[in-house]
KEDREN-829799 format. One record per residue (C-alpha): residue number from 1; residue in three letters; x negated, y, z. Coordinates in steps of 0.02 Angstrom, whole numbers. Each point is the difference from the previous one (the first is absolute). Example, Ala and Ser with C-alpha at 12.3 -4.5 7.8 and 13.67 -1.06 7.14 Angstrom:
ATOM pos code   east  north     up
ATOM   1  ALA   -615   -225    390
ATOM   2  SER    -69    172    -33
This chain:
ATOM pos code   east  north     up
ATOM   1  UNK   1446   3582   8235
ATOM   2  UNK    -23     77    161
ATOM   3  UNK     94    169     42
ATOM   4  UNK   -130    151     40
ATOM   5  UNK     21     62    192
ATOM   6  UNK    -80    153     61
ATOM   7  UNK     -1     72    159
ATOM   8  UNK    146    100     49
ATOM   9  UNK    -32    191     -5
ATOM  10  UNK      1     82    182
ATOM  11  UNK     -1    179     52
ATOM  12  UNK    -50    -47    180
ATOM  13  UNK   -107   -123    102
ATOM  14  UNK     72   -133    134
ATOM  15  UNK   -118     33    175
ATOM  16  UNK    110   -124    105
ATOM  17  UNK    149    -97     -2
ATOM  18  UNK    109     -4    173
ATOM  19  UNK    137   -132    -24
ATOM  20  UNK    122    -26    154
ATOM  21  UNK    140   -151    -23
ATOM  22  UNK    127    -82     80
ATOM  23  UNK     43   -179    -56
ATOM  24  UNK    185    -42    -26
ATOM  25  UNK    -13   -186    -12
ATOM  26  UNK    202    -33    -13
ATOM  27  UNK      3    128   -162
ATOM  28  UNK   -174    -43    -76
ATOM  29  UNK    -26    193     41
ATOM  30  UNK   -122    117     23
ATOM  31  UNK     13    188    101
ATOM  32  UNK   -136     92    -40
ATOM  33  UNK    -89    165      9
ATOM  34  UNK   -178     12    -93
ATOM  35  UNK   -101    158     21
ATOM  36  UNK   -101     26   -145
ATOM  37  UNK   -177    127     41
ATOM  38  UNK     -1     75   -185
ATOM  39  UNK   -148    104    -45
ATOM  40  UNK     41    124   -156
ATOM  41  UNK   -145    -12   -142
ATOM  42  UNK     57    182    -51
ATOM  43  UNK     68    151     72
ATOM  44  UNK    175     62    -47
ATOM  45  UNK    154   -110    -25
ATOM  46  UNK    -44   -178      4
ATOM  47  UNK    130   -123    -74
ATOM  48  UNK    -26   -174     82
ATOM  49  UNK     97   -165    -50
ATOM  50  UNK      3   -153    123
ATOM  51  UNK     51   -193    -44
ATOM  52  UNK    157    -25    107
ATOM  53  UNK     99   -161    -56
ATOM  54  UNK    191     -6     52
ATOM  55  UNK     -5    106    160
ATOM  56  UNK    134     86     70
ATOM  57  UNK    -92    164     53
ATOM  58  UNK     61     93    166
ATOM  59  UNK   -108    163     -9
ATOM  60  UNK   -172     63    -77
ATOM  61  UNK    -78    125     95
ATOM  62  UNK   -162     89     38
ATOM  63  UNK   -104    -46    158
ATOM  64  UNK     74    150     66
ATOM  65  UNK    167    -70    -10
ATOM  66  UNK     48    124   -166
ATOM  67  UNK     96    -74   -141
ATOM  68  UNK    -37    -53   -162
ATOM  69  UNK     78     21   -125
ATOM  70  UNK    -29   -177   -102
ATOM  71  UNK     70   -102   -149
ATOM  72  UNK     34   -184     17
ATOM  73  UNK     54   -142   -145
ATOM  74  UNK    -19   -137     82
ATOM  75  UNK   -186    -34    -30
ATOM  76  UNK    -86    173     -2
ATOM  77  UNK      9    122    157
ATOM  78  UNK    -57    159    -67
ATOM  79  UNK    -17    174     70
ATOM  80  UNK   -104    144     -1
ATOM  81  UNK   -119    106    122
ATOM  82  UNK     33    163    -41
ATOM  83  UNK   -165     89     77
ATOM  84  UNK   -151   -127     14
ATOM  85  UNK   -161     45     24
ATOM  86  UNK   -132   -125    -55
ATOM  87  UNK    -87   -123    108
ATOM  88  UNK    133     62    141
ATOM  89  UNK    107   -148     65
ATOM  90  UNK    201      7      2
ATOM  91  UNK     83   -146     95
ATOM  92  UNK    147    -47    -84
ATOM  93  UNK    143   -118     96
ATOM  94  UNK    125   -106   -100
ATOM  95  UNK    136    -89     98
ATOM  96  UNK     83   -143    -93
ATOM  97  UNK     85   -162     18
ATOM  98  UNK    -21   -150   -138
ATOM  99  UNK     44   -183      4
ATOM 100  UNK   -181    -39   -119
ATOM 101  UNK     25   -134   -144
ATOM 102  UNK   -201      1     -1
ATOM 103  UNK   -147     58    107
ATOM 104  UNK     71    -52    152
ATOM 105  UNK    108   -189     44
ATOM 106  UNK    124    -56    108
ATOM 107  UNK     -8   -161     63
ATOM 108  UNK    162    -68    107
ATOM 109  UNK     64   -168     32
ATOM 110  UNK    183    -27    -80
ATOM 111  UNK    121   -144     -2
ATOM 112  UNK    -94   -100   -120
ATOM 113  UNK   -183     32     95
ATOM 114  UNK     62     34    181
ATOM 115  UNK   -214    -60     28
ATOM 116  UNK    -63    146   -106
ATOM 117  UNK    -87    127    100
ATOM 118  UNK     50    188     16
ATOM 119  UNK   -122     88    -88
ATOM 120  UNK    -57    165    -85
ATOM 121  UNK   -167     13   -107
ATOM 122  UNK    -57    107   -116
ATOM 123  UNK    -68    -25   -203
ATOM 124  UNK    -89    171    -61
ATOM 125  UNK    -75    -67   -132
ATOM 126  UNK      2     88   -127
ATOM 127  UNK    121    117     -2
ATOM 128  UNK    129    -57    132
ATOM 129  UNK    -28     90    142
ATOM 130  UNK     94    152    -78
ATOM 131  UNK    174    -99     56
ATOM 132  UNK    -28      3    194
ATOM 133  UNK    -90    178     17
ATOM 134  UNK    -34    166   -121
ATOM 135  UNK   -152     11    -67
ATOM 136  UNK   -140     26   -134
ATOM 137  UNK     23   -197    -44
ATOM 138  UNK   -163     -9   -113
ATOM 139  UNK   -173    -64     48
ATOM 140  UNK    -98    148    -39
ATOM 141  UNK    105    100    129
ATOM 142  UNK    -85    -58    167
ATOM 143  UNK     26     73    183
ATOM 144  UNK      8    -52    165
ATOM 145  UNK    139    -66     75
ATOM 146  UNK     82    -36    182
ATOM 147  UNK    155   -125      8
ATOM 148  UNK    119     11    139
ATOM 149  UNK    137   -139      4
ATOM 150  UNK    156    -32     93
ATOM 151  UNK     64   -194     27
ATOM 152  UNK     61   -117    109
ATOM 153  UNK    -88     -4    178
ATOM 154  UNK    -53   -182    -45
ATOM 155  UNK    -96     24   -148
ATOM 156  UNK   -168     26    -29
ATOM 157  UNK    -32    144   -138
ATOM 158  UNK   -188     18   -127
ATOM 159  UNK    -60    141   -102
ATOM 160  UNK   -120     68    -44
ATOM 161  UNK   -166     57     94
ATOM 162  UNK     13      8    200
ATOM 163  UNK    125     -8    129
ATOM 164  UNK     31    137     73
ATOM 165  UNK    147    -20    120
ATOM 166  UNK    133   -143     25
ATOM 167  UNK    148     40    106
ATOM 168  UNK    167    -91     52
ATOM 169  UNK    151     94     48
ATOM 170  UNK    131   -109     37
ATOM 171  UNK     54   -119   -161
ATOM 172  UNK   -125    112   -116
ATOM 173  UNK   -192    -15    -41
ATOM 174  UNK    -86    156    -67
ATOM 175  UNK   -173    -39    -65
ATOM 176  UNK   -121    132    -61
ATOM 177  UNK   -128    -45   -129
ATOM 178  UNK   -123    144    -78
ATOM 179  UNK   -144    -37   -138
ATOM 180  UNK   -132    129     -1
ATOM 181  UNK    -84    -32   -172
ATOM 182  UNK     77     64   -156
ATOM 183  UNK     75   -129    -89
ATOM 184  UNK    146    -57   -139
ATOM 185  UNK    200     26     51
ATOM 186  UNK     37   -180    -87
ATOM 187  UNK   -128    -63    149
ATOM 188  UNK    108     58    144
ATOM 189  UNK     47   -158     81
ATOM 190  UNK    155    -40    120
ATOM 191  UNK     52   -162     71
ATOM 192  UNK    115    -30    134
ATOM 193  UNK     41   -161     70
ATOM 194  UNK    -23   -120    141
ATOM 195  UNK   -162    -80     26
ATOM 196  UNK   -144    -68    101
ATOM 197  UNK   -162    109    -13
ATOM 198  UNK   -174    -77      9
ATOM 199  UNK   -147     87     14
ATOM 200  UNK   -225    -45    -26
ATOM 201  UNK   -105    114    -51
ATOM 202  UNK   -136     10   -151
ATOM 203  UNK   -147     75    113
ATOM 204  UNK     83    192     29
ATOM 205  UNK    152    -48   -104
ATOM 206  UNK    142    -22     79
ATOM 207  UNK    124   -150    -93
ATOM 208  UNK    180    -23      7
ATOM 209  UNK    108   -153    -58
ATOM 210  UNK    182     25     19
ATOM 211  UNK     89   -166    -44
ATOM 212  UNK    184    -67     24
ATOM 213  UNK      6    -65    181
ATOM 214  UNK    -15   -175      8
ATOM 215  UNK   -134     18   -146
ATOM 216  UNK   -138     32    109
ATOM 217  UNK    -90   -155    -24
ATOM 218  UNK      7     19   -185
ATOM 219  UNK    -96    163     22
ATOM 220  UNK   -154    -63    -28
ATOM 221  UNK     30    -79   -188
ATOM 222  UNK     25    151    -52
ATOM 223  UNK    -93    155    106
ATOM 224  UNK   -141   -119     72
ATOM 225  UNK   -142     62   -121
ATOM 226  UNK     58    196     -1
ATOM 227  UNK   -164     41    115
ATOM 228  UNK   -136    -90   -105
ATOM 229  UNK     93     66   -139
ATOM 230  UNK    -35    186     51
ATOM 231  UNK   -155    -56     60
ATOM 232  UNK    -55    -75   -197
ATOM 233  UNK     71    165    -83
ATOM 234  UNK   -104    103    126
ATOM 235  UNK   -130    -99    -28
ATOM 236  UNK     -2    -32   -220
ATOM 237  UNK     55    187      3
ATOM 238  UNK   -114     95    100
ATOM 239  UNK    163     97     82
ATOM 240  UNK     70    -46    154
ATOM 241  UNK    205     -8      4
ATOM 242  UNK     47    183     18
ATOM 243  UNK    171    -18    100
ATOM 244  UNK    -13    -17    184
ATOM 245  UNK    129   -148      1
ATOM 246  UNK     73   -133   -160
ATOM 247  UNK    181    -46     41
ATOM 248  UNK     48   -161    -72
ATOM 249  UNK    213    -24     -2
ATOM 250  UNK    100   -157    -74
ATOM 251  UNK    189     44    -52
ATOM 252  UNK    167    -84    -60
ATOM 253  UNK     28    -18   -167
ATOM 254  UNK   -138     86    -96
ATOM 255  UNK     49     24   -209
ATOM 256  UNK   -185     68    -24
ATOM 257  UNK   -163    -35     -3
ATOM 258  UNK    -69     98    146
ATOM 259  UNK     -8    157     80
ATOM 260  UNK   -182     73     66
């Protein structure tokens, strides 16, 4: 009784994803511009089709700053490059706004839970991700990726892969993550929030704990066996842990599972 799925047909490949937000806590909110490195499998005009879920697009242009021309229904951005040469990158830019129903959550204390904490976190899996930025939302699509999020100067912001800058201007946080091995666009990770980070180390593996302040004695329950755990897999594997660092982050109100 299952349904057949195939993989989505694709006239180009995804190099790397550069996705630049800014967090609007008081609308659930999300300003965005995602550069997409597209590499044409063919030469001519190549017709490409991103997932885009419920986005109120600003502009789509070239790297160059050109126009495209683009079509948009509400779940498919589509639009054509005209002269592509194969195996030739194109950045494309897509400026949007969305308040996300999926992929990415709001958490904010109301009347009834003045106590909640003021949250955002994303949920890629499986195809979410498509309702906070544009992309090829389908695990056989893989690129690499850099995040660069706007919040609150109090927060503390993960993603994926390493840090690469963290500045405060005034009441705003910008925080600059980039992951340099290929991977899935339902795996690209945000969480914003405040919290109390821990750190130990698995021999040259650096480990991070974020937890809720005031948690930090329950840290232990759950993270406390994370380095003989890498250790074991390493070990029963014959691989050591590829990543330079394994982030471990608690958040409010979780509907899923989990989130690697």
């Amino acid at each position: 009784g299952a349904r057949a799925t195939f993989t989505p047909a694709r006239e180009v490949n995804v190099r790397h994803l550069r996705i630049e937000v800014a967090l609007d806590f008081a609308a659930a909110a999300v300003d965005g511009v995602c550069t997409l490195t597209l590499v044409p499998l063919a030469s001519g005009r190549v017709r490409v089709a991103l997932d885009a879920v419920e986005m109120q697009l600003a502009a789509v242009t070239l790297g160059d700053g050109a126009a495209l021309d683009h079509s948009y229904d509400g779940q498919k951005l589509a639009f054509e490059l005209a002269d592509a040469r194969e195996g030739e990158a194109v950045d494309v830019l897509v400026r949007y706004r969305c308040a996300p129903r999926r992929g990415l959550y709001f958490i904010r204390p109301d009347e009834a839970h003045p106590a909640r904490p003021l949250q955002a976190w994303s949920q890629g899996q499986d195809e979410d991700n498509r309702a906070w930025f544009p992309c090829f939302d389908h695990p056989t699509v893989k690129s690499t990726s850099e995040v660069i999020a706007t919040v609150p100067a109090k927060m503390t912001v993960l993603s994926n892969g390493e840090l690469v800058a963290d500045t405060v201007a005034g009441e705003r946080r910008t925080v600059h993550f980039r992951q340099e091995v290929p991977h899935s666009s339902y795996l690209v990770t945000l969480v914003a929030g405040e919290y109390t980070h821990l750190k130990e180390r698995a021999g040259d593996i650096e480990l991070h704990y974020f937890v809720n302040p005031g948690r930090e004695d329950d840290s232990p329950r759950t993270f406390g066996n994370t380095a003989q755990m890498i250790e074991l897999f390493a070990e029963k594997t014959g691989r050591k842990y590829p990543w330079p660092r394994y982030s471990q982050i608690t958040v409010a109100e979780f509907i899923f599972g989990g989130m690697e």
